[in-house]
Backbone bond lengths (Angstrom), bond angles and torsions (degrees), N, CA, C in turn:
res aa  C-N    CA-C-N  psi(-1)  N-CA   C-N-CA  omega(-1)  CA-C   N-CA-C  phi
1 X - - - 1.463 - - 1.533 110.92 -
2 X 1.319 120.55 -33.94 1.150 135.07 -164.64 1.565 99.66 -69.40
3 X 1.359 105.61 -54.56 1.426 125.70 -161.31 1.547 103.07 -56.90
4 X 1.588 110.01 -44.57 1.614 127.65 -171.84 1.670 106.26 -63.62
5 X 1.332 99.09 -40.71 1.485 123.64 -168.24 1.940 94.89 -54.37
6 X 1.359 110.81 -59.60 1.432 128.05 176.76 1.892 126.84 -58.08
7 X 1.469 94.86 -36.62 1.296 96.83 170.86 1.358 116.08 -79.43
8 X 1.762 117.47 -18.88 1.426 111.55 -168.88 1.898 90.30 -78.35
9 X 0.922 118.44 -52.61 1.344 131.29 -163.64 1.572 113.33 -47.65
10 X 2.071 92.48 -38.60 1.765 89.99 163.91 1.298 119.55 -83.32
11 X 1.134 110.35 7.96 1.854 116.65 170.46 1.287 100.68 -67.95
12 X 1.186 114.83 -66.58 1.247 139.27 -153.22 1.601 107.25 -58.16
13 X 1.214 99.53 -34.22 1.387 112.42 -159.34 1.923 97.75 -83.93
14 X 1.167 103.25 -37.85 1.468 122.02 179.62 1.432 107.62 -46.68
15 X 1.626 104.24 -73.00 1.428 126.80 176.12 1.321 99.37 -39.87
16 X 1.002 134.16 -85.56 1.335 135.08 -138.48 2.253 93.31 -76.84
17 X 1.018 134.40 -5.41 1.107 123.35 160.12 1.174 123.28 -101.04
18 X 1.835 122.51 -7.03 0.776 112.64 159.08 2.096 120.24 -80.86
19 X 1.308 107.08 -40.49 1.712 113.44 165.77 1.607 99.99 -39.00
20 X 1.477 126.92 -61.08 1.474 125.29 171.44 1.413 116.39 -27.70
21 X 1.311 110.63 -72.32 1.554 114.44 -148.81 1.712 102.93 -75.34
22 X 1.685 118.10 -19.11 1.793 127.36 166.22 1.043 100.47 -63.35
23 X 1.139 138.61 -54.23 1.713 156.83 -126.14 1.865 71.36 -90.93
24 X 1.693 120.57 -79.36 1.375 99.07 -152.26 1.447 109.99 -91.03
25 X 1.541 130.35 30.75 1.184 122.54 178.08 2.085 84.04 -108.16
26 X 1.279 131.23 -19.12 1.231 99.79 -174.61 1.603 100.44 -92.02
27 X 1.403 115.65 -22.94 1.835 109.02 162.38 1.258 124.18 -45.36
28 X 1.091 118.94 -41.38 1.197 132.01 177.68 1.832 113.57 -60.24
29 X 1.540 93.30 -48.66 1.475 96.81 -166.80 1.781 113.67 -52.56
30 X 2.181 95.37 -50.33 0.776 113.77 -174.66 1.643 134.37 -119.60
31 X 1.713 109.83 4.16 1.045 109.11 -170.18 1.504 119.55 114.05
32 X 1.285 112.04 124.41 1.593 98.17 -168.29 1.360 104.70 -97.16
33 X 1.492 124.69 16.49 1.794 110.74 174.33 1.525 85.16 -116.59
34 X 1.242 139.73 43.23 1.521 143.50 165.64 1.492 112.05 -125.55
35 X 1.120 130.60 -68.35 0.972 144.14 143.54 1.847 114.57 -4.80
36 X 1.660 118.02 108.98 1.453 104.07 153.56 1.700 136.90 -129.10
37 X 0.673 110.02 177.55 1.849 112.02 -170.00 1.350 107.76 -51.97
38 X 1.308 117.61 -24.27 1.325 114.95 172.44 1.777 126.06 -71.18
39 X 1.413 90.68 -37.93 1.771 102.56 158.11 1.109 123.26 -56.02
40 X 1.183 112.42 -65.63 1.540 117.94 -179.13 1.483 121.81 -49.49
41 X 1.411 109.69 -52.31 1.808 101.92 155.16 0.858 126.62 -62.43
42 X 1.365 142.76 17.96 1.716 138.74 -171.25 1.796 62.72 -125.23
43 X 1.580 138.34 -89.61 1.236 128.31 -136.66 1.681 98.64 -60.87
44 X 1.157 149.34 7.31 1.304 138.01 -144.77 2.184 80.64 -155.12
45 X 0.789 116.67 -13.38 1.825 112.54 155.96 1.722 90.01 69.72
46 X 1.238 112.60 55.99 1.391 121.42 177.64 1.534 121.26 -153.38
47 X 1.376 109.31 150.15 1.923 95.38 174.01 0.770 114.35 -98.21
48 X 1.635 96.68 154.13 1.898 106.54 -179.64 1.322 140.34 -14.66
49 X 1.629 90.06 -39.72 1.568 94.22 -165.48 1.508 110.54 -121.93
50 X 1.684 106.09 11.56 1.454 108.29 128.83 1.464 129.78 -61.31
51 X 1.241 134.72 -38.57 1.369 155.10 161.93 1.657 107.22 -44.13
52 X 1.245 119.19 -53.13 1.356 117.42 -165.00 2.025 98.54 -91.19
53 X 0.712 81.52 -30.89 2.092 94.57 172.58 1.516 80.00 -52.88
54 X 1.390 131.77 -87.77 1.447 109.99 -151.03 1.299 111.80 -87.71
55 X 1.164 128.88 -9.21 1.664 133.13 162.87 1.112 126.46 -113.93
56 X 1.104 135.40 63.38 1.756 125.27 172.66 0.815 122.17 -17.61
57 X 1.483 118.25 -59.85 1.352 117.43 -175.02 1.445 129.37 -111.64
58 X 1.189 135.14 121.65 1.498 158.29 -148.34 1.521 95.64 -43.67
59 X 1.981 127.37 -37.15 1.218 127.33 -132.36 1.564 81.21 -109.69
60 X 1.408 120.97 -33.87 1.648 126.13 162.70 1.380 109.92 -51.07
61 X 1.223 127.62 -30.16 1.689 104.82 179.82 1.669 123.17 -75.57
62 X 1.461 90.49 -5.69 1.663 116.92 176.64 1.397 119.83 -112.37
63 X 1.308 120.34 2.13 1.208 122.29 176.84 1.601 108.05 -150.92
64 X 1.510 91.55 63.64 1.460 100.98 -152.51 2.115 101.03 -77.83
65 X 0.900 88.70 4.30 1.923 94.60 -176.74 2.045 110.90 -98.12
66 X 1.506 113.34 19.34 1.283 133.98 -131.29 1.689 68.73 -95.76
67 X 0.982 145.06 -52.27 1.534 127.62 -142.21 1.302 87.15 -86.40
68 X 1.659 123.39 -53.38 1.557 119.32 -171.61 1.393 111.91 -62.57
69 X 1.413 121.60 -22.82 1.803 113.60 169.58 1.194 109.97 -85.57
70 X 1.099 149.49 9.98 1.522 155.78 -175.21 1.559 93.86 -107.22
71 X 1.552 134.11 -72.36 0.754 127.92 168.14 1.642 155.22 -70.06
72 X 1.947 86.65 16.85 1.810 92.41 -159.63 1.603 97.29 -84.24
73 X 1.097 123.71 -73.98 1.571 106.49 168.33 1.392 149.18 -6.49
74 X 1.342 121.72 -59.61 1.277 140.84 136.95 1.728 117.80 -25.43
75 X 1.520 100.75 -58.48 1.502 91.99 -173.55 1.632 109.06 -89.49
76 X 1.241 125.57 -18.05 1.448 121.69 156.63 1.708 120.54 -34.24
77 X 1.313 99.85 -65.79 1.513 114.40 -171.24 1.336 95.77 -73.62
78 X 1.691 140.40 -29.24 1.520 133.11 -169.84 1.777 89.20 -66.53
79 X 1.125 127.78 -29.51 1.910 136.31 -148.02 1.490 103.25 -120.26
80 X 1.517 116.59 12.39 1.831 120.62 -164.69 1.843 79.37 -66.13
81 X 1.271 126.07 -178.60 1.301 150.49 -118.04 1.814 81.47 -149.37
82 X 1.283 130.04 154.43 1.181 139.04 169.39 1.409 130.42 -75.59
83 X 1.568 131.93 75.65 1.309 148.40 168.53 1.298 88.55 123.88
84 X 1.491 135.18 57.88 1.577 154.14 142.77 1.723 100.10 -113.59
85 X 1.260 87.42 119.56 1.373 121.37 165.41 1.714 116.69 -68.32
86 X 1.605 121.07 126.21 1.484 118.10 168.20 1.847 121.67 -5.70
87 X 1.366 92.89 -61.12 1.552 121.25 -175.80 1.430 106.62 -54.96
88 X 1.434 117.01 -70.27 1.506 111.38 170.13 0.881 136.08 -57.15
89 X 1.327 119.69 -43.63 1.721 118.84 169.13 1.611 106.49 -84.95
90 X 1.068 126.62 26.94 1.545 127.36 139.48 2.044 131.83 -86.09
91 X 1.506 79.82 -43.37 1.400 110.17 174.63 1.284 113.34 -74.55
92 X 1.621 143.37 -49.18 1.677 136.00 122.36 1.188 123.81 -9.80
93 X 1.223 122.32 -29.98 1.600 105.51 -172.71 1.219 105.65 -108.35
94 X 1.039 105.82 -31.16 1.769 113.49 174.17 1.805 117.44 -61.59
95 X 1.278 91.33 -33.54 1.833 106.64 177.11 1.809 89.74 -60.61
96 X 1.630 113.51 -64.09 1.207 125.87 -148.83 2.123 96.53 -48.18
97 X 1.616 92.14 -42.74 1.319 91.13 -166.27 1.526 124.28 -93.47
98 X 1.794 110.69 14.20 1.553 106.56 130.28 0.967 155.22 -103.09
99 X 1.830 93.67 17.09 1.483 97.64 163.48 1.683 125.31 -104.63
100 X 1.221 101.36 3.66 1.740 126.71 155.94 1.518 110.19 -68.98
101 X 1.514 103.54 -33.74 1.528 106.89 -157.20 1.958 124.74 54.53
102 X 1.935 91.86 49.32 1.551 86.16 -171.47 1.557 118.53 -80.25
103 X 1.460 109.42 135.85 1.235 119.32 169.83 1.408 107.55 -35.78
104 X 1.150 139.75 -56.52 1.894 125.64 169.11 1.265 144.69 -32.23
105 X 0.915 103.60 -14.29 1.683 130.29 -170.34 2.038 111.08 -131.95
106 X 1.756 96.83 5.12 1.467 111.28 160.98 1.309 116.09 112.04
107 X 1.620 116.49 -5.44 1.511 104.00 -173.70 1.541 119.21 -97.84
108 X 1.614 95.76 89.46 1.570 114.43 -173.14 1.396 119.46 -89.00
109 X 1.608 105.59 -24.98 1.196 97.91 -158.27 1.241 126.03 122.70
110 X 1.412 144.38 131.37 1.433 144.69 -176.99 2.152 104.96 -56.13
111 X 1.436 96.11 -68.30 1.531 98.70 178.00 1.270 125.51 -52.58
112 X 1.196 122.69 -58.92 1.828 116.01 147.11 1.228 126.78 -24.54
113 X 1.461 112.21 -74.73 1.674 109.37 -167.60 1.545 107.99 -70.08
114 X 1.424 110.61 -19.85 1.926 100.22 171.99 1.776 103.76 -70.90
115 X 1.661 122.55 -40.19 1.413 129.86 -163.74 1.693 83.16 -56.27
116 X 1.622 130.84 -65.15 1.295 126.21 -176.44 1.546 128.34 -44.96
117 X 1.360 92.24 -56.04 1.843 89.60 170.67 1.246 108.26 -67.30
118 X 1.039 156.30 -50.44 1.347 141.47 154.27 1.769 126.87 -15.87
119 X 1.119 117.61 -29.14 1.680 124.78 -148.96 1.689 89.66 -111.49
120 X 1.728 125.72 102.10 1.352 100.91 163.71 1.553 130.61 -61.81
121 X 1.022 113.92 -20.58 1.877 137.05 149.22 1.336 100.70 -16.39
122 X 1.619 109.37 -100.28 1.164 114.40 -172.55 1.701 134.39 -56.57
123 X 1.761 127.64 -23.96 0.727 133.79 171.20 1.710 104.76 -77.53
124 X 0.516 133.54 -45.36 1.818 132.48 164.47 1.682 102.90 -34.90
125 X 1.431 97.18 -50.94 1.572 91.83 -172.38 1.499 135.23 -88.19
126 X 1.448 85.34 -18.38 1.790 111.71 143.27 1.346 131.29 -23.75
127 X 1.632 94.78 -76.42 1.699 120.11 158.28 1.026 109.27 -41.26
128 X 1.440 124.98 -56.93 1.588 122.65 -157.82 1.646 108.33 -70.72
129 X 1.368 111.11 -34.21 1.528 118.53 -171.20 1.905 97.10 -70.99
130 X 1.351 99.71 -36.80 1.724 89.35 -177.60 1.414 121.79 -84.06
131 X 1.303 117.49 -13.79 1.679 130.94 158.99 2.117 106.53 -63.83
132 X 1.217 95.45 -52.42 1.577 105.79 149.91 1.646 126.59 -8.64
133 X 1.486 92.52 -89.15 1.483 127.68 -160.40 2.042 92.77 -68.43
134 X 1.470 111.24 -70.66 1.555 109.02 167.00 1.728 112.05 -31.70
135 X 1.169 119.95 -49.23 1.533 112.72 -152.62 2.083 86.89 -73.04
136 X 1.587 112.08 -44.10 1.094 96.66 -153.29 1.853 104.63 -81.25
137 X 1.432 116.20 -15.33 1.291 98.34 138.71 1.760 143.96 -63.52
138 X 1.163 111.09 -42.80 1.347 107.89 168.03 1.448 104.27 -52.53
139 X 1.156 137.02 -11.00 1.925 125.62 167.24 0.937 90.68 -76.42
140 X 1.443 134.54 -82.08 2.133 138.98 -160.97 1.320 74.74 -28.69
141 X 1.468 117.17 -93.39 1.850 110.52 -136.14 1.529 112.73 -57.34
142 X 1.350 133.01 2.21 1.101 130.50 165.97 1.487 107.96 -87.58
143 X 0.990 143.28 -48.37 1.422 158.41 -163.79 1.721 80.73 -88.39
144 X 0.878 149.29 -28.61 1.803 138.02 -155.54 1.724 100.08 -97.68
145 X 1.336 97.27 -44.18 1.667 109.53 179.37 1.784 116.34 -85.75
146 X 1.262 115.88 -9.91 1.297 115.38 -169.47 1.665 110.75 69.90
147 X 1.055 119.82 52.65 1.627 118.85 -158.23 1.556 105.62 -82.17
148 X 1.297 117.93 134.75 1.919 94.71 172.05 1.210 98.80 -98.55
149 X 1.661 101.38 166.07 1.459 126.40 -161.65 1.732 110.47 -57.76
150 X 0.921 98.34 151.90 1.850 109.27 -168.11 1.091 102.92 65.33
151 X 1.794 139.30 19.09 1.636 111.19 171.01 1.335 100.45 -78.52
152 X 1.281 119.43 141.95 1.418 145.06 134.62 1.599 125.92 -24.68
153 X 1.818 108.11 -42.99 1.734 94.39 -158.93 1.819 94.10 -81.23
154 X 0.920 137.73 -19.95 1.397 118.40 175.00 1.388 143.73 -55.64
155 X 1.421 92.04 -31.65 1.446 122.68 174.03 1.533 101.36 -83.55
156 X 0.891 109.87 -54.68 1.874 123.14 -171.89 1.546 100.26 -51.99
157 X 2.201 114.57 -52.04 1.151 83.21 -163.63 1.872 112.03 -88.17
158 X 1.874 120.55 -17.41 0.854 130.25 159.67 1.947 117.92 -15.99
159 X 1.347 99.95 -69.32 1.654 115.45 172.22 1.629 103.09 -28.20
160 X 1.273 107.52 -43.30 1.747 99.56 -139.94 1.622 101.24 -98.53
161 X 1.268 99.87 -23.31 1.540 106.94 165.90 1.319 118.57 -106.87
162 X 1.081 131.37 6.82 1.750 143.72 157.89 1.817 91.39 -73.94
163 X 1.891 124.01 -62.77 1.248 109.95 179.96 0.928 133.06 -31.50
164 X 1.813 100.74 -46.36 1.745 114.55 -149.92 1.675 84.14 -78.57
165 X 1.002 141.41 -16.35 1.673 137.19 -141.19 2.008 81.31 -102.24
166 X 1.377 114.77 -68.91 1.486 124.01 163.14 1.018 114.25 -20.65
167 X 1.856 135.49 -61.31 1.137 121.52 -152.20 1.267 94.31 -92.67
168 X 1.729 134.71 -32.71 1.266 114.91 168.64 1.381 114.28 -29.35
169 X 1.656 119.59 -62.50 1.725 131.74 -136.68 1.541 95.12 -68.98
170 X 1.593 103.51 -27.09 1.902 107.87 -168.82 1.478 121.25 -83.62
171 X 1.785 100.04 -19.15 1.420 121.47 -171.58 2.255 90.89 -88.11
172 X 1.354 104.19 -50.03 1.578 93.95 176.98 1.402 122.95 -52.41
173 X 1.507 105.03 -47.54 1.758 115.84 178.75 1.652 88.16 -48.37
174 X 1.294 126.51 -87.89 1.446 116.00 -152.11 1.470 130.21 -48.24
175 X 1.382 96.35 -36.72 2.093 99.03 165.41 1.197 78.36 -67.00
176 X 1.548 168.28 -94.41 1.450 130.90 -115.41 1.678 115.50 -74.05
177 X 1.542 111.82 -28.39 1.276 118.20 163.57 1.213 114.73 -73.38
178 X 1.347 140.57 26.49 1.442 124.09 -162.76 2.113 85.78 -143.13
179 X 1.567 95.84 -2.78 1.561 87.08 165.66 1.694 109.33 93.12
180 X 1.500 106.45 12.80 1.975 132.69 -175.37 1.697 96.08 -81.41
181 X 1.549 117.85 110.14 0.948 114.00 160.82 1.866 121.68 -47.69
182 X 1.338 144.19 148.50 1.568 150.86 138.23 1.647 81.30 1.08
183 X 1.359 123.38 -92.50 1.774 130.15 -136.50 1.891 96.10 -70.14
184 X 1.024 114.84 -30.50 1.802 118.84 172.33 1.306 107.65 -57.42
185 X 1.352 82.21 -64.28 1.812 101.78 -175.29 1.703 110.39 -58.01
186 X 1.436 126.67 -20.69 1.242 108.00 -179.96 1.846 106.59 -91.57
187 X 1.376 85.52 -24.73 2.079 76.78 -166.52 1.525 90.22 -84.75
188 X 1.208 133.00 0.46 1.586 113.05 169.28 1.736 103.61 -91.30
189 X 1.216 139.95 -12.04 1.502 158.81 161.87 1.414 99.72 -64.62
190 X 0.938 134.27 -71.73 1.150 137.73 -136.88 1.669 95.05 -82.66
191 X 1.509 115.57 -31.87 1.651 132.22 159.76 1.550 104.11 -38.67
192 X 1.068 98.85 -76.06 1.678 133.35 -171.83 1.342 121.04 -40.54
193 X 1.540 122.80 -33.50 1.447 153.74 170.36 1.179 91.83 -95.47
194 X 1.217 164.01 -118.83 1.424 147.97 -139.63 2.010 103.60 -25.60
195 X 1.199 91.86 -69.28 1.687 97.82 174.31 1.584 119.67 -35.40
196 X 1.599 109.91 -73.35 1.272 134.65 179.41 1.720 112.03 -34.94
197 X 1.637 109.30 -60.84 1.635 132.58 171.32 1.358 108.88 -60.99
198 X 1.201 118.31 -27.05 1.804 111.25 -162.18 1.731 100.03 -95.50
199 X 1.185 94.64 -11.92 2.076 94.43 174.33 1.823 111.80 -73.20
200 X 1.369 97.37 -27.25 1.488 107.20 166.18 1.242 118.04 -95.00
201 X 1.054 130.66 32.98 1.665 130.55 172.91 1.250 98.67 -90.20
202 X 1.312 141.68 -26.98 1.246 114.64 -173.88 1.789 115.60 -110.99
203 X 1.361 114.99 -16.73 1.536 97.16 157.52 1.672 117.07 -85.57
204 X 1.335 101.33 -31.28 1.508 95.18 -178.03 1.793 124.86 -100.98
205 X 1.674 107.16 27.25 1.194 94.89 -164.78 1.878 112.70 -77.45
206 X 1.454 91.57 -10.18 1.857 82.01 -164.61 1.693 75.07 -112.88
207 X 1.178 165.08 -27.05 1.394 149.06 -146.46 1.615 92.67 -70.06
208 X 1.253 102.89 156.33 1.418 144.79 -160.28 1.820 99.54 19.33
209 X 1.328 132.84 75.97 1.267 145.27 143.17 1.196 112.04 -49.38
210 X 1.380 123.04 111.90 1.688 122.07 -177.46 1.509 91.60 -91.68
């Protein structure tokens, strides 16, 4: 049962990366506010509402990393390291993930991130995923600090390191639109985050110490 249990799950898992990888090779071709769900299941040999089963939403089949960037922040600081502060074990992981060069933190690619800036669709939903990602940190650091209800600093300090996390992702997109190889693009990041993080060293250097 177990075994069945596993193979369905790698079905599942199949399907829905294969609908992904159609979904953003015909955006690409042609644009993701051209492009509709009805295509993509005919190019991906599936029905419609197989398509919407694993994507609801049209801007998810293109921003298919949307739950793990909503939630990467949050679960950083839920997993910070023992006498690491919010701030540092934000700033650690973010290091960690330009030298991965992870697509979450922006490294998509020239043809991607132009198909996105292009799409008022997707940049709307951009925003929305990073209004997202802040709110579901401002929960951790409330729940992390023991905060009582109506405090302010969770939210307050959430904002300021949700920005700094933003202006990285907006500062990577543009070296990749500006024609910045991955290895350019990381040692000018990795600049950029020392700078960006070190403006918060002094309100946020000791907040939320696990």
């Amino acid at each position: 049962m177990a075994q069945l249990q596993g193979l369905r799950a790698l079905k599942k898992q199949q399907t829905r990366q294969a609908i992904s990888d159609t979904a953003t090779r015909l955006f690409l071709e042609r644009g993701f506010e051209a492009v509709t769900l009805t295509e993509i299941a005919a190019a991906a040999q599936v029905s419609k509402m197989t398509v919407t089963n694993y994507f609801p939403r049209k801007e998810d089949l293109a921003l298919d990393h949307h739950e793990e960037f909503a939630a990467s922040l949050a679960r950083t600081v839920a997993s910070r390291r023992t006498g690491e502060s919010a701030l540092d074990a934000l700033r650690r992981a973010f290091r960690a993930a330009v030298e991965r060069r992870d697509p979450v933190i922006g490294f998509t690619g020239a043809p991607f991130a132009r198909m996105v800036a292009d799409s008022p669709t997707l940049t709307a939903r951009l925003r929305d995923l990073h209004d997202q990602r802040e709110a579901a940190l401002a929960d951790v650091l409330a729940a992390e600090t023991a905060a009582a209800p109506g405090d302010l600093l969770p939210g307050a300090a959430a904002a300021q390191l949700a920005t700094a996390h933003r202006t990285l992702f907006q500062y990577t997109v543009d070296l990749t639109l500006e024609g910045f190889s991955d290895r350019k693009t990381a040692v000018a990041l990795d600049r950029a985050a020392h700078q960006v993080f070190g403006l918060l060293e002094g309100p946020l250097a000791d907040y939320a110490v696990r």
